[in-house]
FIZATOR-894571 format. One record per residue (C-alpha): residue number from 1; residue in three letters; z, y, x. Coordinates in nm, 2 decimals, padded with zeros to 4 digits, m for minus. Layout:
SITE:i:aa:w:v:u
SITE:NUM:ALA:Z:Y:X
...
This chain:
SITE:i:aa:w:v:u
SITE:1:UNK:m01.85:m02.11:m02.79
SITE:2:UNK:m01.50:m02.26:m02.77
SITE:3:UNK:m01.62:m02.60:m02.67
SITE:4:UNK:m01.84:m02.46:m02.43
SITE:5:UNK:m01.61:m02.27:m02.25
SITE:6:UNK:m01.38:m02.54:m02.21
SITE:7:UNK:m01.69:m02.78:m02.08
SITE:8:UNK:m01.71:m02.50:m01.86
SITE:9:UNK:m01.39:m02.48:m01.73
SITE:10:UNK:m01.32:m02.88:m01.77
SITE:11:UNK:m01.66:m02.93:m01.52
SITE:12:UNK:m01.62:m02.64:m01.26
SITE:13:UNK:m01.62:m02.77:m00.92
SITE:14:UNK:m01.62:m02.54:m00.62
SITE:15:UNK:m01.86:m02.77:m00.40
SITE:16:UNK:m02.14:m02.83:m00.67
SITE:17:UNK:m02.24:m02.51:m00.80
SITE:18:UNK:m02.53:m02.43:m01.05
SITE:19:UNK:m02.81:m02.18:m00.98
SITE:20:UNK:m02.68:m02.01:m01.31
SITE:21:UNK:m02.39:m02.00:m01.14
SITE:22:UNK:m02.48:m01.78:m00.90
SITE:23:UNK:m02.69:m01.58:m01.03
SITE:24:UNK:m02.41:m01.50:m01.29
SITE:25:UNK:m02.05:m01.64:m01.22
SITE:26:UNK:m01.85:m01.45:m01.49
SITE:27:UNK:m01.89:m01.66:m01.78
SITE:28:UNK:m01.74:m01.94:m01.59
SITE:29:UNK:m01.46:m01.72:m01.43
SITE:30:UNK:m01.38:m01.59:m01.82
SITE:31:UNK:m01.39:m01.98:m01.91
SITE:32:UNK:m01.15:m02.09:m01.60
SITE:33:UNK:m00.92:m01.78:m01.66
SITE:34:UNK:m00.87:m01.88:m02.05
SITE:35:UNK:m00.84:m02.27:m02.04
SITE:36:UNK:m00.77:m02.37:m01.69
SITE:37:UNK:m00.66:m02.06:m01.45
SITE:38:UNK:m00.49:m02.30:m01.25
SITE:39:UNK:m00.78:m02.55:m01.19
SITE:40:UNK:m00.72:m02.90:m00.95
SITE:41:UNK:m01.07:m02.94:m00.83
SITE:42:UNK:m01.15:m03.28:m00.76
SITE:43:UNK:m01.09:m03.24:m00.36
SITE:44:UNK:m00.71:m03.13:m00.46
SITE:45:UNK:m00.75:m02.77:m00.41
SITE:46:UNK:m00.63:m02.49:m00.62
SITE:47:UNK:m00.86:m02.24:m00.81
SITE:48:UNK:m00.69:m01.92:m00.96
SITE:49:UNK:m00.86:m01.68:m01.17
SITE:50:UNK:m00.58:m01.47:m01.28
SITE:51:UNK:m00.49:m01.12:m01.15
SITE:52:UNK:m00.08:m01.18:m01.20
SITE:53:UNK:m00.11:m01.52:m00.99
SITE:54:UNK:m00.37:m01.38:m00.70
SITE:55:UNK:m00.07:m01.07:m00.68
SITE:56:UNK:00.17:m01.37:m00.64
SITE:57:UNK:m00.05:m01.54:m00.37
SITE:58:UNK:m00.13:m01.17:m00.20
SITE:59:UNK:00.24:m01.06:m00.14
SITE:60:UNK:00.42:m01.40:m00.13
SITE:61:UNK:00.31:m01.45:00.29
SITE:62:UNK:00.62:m01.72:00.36
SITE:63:UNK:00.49:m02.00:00.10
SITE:64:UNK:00.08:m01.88:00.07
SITE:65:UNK:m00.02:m01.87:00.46
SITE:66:UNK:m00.36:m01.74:00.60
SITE:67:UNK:m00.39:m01.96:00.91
SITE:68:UNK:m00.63:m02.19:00.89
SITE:69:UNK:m00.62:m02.39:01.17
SITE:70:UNK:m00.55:m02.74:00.95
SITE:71:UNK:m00.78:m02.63:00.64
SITE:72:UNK:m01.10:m02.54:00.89
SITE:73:UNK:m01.09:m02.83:01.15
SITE:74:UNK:m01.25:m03.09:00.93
SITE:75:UNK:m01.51:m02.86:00.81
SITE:76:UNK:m01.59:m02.73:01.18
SITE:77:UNK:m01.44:m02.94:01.44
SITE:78:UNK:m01.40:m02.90:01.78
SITE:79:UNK:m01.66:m02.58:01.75
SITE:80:UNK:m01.73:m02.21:01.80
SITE:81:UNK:m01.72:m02.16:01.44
SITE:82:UNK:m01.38:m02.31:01.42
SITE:83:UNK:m01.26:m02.12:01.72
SITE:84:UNK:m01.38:m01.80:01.60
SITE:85:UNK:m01.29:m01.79:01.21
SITE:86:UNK:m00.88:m01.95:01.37
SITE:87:UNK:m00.88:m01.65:01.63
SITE:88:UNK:m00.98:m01.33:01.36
SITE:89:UNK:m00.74:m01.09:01.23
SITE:90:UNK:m00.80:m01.22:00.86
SITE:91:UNK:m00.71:m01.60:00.91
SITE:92:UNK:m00.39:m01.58:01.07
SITE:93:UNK:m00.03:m01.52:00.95
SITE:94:UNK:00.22:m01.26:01.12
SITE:95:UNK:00.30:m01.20:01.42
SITE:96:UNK:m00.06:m01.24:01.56
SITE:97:UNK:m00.21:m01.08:01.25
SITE:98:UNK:00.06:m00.79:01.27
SITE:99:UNK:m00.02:m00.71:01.61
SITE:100:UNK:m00.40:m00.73:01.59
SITE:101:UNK:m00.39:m00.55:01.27
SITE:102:UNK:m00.19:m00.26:01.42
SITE:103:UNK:m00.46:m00.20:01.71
SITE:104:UNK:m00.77:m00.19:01.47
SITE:105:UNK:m00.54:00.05:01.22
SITE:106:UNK:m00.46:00.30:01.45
SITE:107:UNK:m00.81:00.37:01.53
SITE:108:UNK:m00.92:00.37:01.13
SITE:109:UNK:m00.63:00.68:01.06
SITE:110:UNK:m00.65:00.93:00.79
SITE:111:UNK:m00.80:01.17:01.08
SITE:112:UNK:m01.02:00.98:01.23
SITE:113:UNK:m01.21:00.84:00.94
SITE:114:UNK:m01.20:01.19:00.83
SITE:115:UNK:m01.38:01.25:01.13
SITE:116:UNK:m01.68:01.02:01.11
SITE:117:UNK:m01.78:01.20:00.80
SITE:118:UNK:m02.04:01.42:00.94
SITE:119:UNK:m02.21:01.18:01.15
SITE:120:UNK:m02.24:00.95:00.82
SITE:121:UNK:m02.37:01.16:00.60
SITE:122:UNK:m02.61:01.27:00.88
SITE:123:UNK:m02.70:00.91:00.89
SITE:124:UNK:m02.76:00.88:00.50
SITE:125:UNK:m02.96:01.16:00.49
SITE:126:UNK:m03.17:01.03:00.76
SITE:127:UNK:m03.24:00.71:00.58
SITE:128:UNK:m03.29:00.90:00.26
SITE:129:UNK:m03.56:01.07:00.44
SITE:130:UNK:m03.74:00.78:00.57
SITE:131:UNK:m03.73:00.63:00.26
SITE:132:UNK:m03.87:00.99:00.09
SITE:133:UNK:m04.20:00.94:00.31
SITE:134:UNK:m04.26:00.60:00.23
SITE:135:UNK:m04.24:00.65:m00.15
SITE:136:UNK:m04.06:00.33:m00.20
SITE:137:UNK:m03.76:00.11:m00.10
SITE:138:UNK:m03.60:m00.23:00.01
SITE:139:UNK:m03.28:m00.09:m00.07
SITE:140:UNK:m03.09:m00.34:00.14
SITE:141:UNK:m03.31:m00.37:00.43
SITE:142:UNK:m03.39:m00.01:00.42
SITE:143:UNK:m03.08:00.14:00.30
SITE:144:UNK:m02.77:m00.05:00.21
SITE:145:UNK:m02.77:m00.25:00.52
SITE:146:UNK:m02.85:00.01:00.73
SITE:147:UNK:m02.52:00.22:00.68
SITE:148:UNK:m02.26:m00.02:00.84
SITE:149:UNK:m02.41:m00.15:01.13
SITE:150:UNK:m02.44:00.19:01.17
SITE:151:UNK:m02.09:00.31:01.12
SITE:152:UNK:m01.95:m00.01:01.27
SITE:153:UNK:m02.14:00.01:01.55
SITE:154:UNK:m02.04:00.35:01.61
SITE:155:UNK:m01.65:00.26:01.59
SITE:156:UNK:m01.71:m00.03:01.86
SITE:157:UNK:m01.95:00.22:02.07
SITE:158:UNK:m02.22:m00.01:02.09
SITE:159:UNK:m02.52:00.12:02.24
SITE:160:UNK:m02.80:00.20:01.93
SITE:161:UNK:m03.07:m00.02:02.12
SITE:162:UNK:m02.81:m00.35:02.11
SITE:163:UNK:m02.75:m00.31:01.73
SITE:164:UNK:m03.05:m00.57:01.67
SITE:165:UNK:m02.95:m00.89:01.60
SITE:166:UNK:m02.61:m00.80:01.46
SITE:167:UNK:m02.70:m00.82:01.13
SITE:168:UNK:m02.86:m01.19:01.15
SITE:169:UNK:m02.52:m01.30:01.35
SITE:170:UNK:m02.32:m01.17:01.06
SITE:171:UNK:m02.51:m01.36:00.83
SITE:172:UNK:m02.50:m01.70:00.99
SITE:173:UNK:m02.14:m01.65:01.10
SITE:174:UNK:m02.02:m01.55:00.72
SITE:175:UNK:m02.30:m01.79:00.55
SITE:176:UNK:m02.10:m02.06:00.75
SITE:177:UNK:m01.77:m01.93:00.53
SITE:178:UNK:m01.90:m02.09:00.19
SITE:179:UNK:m01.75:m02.37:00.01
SITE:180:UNK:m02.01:m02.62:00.10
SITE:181:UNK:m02.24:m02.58:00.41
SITE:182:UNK:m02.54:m02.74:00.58
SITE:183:UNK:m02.60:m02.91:00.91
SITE:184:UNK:m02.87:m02.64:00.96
SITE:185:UNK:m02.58:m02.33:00.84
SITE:186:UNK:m02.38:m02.52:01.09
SITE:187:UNK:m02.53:m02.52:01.38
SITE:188:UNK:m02.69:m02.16:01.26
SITE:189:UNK:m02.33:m02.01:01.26
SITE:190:UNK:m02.21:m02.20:01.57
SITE:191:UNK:m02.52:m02.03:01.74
SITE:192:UNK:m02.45:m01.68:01.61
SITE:193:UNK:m02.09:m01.72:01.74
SITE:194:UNK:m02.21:m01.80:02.10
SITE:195:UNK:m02.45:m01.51:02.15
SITE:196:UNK:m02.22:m01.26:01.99
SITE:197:UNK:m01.95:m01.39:02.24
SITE:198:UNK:m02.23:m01.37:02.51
SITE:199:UNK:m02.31:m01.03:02.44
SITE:200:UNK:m01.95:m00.89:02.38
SITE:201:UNK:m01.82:m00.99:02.72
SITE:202:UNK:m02.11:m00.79:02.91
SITE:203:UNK:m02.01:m00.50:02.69
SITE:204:UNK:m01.63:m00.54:02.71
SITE:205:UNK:m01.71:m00.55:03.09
SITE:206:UNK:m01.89:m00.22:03.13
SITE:207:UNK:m01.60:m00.09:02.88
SITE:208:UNK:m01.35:m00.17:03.11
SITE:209:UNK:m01.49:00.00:03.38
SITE:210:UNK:m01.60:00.31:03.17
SITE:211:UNK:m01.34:00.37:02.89
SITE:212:UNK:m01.40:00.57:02.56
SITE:213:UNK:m01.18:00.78:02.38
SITE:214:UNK:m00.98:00.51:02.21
SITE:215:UNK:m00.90:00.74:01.92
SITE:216:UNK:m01.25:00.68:01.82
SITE:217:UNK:m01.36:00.39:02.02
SITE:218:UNK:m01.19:00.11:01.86
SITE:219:UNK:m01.31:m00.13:02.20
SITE:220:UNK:m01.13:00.06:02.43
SITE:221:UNK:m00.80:00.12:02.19
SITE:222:UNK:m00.75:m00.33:02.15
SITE:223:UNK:m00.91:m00.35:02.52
SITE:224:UNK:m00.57:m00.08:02.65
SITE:225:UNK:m00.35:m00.26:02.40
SITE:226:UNK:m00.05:m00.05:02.26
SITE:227:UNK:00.20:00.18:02.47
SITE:228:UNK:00.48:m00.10:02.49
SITE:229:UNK:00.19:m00.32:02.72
SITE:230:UNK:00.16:m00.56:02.46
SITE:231:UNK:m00.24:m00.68:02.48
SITE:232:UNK:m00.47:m00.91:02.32
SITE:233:UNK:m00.59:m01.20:02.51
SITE:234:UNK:m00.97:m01.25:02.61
SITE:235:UNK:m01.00:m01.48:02.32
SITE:236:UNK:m00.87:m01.29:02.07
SITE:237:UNK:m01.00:m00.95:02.19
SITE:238:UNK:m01.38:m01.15:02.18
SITE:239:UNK:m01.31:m01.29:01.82
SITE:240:UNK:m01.22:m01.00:01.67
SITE:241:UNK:m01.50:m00.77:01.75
SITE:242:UNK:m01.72:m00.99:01.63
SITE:243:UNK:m01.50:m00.99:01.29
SITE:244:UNK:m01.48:m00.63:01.27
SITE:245:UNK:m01.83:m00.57:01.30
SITE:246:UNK:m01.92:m00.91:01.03
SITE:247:UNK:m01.64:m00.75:00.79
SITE:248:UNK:m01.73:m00.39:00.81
SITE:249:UNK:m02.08:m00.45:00.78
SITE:250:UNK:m02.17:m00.75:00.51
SITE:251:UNK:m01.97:m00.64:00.24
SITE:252:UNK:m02.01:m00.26:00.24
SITE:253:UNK:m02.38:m00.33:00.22
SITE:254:UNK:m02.29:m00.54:m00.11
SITE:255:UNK:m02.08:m00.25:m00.24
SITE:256:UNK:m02.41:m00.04:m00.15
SITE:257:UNK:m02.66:m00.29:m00.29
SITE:258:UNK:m02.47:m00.36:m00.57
SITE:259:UNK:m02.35:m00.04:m00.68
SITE:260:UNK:m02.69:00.11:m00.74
SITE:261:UNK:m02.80:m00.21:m00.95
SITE:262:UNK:m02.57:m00.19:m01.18
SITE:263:UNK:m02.61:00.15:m01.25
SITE:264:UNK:m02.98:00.11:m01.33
SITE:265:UNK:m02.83:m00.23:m01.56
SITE:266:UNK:m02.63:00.07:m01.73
SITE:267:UNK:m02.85:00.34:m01.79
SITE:268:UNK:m02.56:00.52:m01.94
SITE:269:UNK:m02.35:00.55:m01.68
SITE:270:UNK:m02.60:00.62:m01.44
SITE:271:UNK:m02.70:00.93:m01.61
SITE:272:UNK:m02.30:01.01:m01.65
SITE:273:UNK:m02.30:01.04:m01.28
SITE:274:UNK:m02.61:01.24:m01.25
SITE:275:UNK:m02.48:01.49:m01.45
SITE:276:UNK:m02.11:01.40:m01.32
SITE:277:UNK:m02.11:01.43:m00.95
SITE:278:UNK:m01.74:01.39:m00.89
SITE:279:UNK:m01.71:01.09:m01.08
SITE:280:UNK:m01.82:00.87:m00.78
SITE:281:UNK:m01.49:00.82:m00.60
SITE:282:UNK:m01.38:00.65:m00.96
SITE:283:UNK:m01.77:00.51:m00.94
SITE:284:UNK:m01.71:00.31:m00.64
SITE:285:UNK:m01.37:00.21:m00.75
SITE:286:UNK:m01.57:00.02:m01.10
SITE:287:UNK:m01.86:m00.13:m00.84
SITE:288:UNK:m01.58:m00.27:m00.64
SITE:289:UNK:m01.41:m00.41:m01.01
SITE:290:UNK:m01.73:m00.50:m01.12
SITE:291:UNK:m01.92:m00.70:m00.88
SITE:292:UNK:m01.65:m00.75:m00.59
SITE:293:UNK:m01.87:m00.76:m00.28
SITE:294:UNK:m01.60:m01.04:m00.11
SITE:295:UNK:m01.56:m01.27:m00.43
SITE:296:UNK:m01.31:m01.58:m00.31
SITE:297:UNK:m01.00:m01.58:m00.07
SITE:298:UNK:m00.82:m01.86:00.06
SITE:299:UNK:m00.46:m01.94:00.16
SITE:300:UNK:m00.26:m02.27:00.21
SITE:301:UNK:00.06:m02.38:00.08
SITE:302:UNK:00.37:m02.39:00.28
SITE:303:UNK:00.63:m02.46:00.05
SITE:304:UNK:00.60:m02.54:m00.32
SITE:305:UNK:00.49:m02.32:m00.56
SITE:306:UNK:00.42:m02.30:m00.97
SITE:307:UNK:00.23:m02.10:m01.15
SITE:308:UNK:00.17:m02.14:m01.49
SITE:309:UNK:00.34:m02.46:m01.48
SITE:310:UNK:00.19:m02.65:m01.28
SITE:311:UNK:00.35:m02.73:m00.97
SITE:312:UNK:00.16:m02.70:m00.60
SITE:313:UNK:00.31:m02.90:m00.33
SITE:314:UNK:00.30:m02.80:00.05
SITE:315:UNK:m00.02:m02.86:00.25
SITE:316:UNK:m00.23:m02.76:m00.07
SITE:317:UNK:m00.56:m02.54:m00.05
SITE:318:UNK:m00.57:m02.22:m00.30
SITE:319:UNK:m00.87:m02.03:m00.34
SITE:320:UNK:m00.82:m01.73:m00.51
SITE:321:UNK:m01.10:m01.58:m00.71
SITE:322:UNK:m01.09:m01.20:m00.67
SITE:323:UNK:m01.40:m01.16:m00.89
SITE:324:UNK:m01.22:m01.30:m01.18
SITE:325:UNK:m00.95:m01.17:m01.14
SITE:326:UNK:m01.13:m00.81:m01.16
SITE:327:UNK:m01.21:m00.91:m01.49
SITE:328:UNK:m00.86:m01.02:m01.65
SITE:329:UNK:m00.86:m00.86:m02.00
SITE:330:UNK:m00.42:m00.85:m01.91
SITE:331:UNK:m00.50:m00.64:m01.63
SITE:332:UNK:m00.83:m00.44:m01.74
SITE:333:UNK:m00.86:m00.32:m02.11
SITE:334:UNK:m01.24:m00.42:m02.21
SITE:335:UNK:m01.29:m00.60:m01.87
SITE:336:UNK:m01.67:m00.69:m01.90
SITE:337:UNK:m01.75:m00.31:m01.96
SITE:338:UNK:m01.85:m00.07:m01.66
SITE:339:UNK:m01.68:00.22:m01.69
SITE:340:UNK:m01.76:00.45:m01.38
SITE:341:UNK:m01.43:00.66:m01.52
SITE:342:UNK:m01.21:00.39:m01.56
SITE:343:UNK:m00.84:00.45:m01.45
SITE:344:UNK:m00.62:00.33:m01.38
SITE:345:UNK:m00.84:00.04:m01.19
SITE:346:UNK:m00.64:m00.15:m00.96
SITE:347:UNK:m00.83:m00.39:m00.86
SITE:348:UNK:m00.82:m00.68:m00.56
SITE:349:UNK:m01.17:m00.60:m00.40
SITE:350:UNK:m00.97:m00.56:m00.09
SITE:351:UNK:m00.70:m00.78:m00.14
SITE:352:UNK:m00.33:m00.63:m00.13
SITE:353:UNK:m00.03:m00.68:00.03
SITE:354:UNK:00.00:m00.77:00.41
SITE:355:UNK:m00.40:m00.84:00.41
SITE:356:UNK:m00.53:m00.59:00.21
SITE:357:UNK:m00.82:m00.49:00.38
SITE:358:UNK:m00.76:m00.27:00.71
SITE:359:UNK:m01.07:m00.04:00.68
SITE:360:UNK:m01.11:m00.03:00.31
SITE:361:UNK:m01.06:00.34:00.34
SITE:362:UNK:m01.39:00.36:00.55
SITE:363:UNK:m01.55:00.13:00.33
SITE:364:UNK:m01.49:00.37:00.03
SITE:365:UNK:m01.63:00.64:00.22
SITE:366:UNK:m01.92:00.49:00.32
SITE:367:UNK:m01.98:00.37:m00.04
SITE:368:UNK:m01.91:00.73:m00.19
SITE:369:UNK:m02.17:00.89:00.05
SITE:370:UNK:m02.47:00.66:00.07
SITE:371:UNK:m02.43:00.63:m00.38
SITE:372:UNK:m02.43:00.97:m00.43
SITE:373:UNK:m02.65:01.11:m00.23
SITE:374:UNK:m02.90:00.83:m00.29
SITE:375:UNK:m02.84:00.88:m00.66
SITE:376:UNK:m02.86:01.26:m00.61
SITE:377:UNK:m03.23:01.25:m00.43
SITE:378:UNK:m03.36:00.96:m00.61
SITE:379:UNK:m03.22:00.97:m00.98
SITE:380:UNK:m03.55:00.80:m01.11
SITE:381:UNK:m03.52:00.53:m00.90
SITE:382:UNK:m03.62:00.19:m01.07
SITE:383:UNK:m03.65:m00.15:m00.96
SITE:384:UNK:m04.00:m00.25:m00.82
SITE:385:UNK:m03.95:m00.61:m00.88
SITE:386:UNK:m03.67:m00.91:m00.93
SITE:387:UNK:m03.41:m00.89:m00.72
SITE:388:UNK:m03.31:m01.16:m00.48
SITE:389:UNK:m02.96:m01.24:m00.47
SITE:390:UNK:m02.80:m01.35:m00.13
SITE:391:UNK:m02.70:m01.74:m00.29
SITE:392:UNK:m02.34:m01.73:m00.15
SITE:393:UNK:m02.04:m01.76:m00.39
SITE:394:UNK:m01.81:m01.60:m00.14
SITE:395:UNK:m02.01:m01.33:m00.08
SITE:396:UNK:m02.21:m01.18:m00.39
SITE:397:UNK:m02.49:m00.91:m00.27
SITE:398:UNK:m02.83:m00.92:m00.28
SITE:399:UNK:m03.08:m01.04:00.01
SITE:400:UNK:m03.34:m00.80:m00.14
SITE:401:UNK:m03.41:m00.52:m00.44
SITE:402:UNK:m03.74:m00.40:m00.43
SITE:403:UNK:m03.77:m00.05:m00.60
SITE:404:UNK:m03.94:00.27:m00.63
SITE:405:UNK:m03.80:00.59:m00.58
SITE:406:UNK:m03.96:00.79:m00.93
């Protein structure tokens, strides 16, 4: 087993990944994290699997940066994709990601998420009847995706009728963010980006002329910028719409999706919260752990670093790998159990420090509400077939999970 996991470990490369890969990454992570947790992959990037160092990389902002202007261009060139994924909130160091940051936080408050409640579990409950009358379920397609293209949708006031084809742009804008890509992903993505960009100026156009409420309508709040004047441009104001609604929606649908999976995986704890409602908040917290709906990050190196010895110099690509990190046995006592009570349970699902994830609060919501009350109407629920994971590394979720509702 020894010799295996260091085969593992010795072999890993980011851009040639098995299918038992992904259909089950941890083994490798557990053999990366316990031979090489500091792994030179043969295109001279960095591959960290341990929580301490991802902490390091998280909160030290002056030597791990999150621009990516230099790592991105040869992988997108002069393109749409590579204007996009340079412009959003997420890939860009302080002072643009400070003051973008600040605009989309002060429309995700305490208060106003607070706020949204109602409508969601109205939403939820609508779904959960649909889903009643047909007497089975695609629970992504049906359920799990339905919620946040919902909720984001709301926060951006775009009319229900327009809501279409977000989903399919996310997925071709995202599908373009994994390690290795096709022409076909490529020109997908690049696509994606140019009809969301289409569609976002007619409706930051009539936005203009008809302002919402911007405590609620996050549009109007980064279209009036803050009270000192200071605005976003076009470009950025365009870019990170379409990032809000492709980061609110794809991975709240794999905390969704894959939150109900494993609990039918662990019969146990499934029937723990049956018969433990107010376990859930804790619940979500172990999905998150668990099965980390955003598994990788990246940063660049700026100045030298070491970590467990081994030095980094500047100009170095770091991915950091939240989902095994989520599963260090320094940081989690019994890591590869589900524990829907575990505490404490600070995990990186959502990163931490200066990036750590701006609407994770909603996200948690969200989770809590469409779980539960799934799991409260439908506790027979079983699966109706295999289910059919999304084949991303970056993003772990499922595509599809057939099921019956008991």
């Amino acid at each position: 087993m020894i010799g295996n996991a260091r085969e593992l470990a010795d072999s890993f490369d980011l851009e040639r990944l098995t299918p038992e890969f992904y259909a089950n990454p941890y083994p490798t992570y557990r053999a990366l994290r316990d031979n090489a947790p500091v792994k030179r992959l043969p295109n001279g990037s960095y591959f960290l699997t341990r929580y301490d160092d991802l902490v390091t990389a998280y909160k030290s902002t002056k030597a791990f940066s999150s621009d990516k202007h230099r790592e991105f261009l040869p992988k997108y060139g002069d393109s749409l994709l590579y204007e996009h994924h340079t412009t959003s909130l997420v890939f860009n160091d302080p002072p643009a990601h400070t003051r973008v940051r600040r605009l989309i936080t002060g429309a995700l408050s305490p208060r106003a998420i607070a706020a949204m409640e109602p409508d969601l579990i109205r939403l939820v409950d609508g779904l959960l009847d649909n889903i009643a009358a047909k007497g089975k379920v695609e629970l992504i397609e049906d359920f799990a995706s339905a919620i946040p293209v919902e909720v984001i949708g709301n926060l951006l006031d775009v009319p229900h009728d327009e809501r279409g084809p977000l989903r399919d742009w996310s997925l071709a804008i995202l599908g373009a963010l994994e390690p290795v890509i096709s022409a076909e992903q490529f020109a997908r993505g690049n696509k994606a980006v140019k009809d969301f960009l289409a569609y976002l100026e007619t409706l930051v156009e009539r936005r203009r002329s008809k302002p919402g409420n911007p405590e609620r309508d996050v549009l109007t709040r980064l279209i009036q910028g803050e009270e000192n004047g200071e605005r976003l441009t076009e470009k950025e104001l365009l870019h990170n719409c379409i990032f809000l609604l492709n980061a609110g929606h794809e991975t709240t649908t794999n905390l969704i999706g894959n939150g109900l999976v494993t609990l039918l995986r662990y019969a146990e704890e499934k029937q723990r919260l049956i018969s433990q409602p107010d376990l859930i908040k804790t619940a979500v917290e172990e999905m998150l752990r668990f099965e980390s709906s955003n598994q990788l990050g990246n940063r660049m190196i700026v100045e030298e670093v070491e970590l467990g010895g081994i030095k980094m110099p500047a100009g170095t690509p770091v991915t950091l790998c939240i989902g095994a990190a989520n599963r260090d046995p320094a940081q989690f006592p019994d890591p590869e159990r589900f524990d829907i009570a575990r505490t404490p349970n600070r995990h990186l699902a959502f990163g931490t420090g200066a990036h750590q994830c701006a609407g994770m609060a909603l996200a948690r919501l969200e989770g809590a509400i469409a779980i539960s009350r799934f799991l409260s109407r439908f506790p027979n629920y079983a699966l109706a077939g295999e289910p059919t994971r999304g084949g991303r590394v970056r993003f772990r979720g499922f595509l599809s999970v057939p099921c019956i509702i008991g």
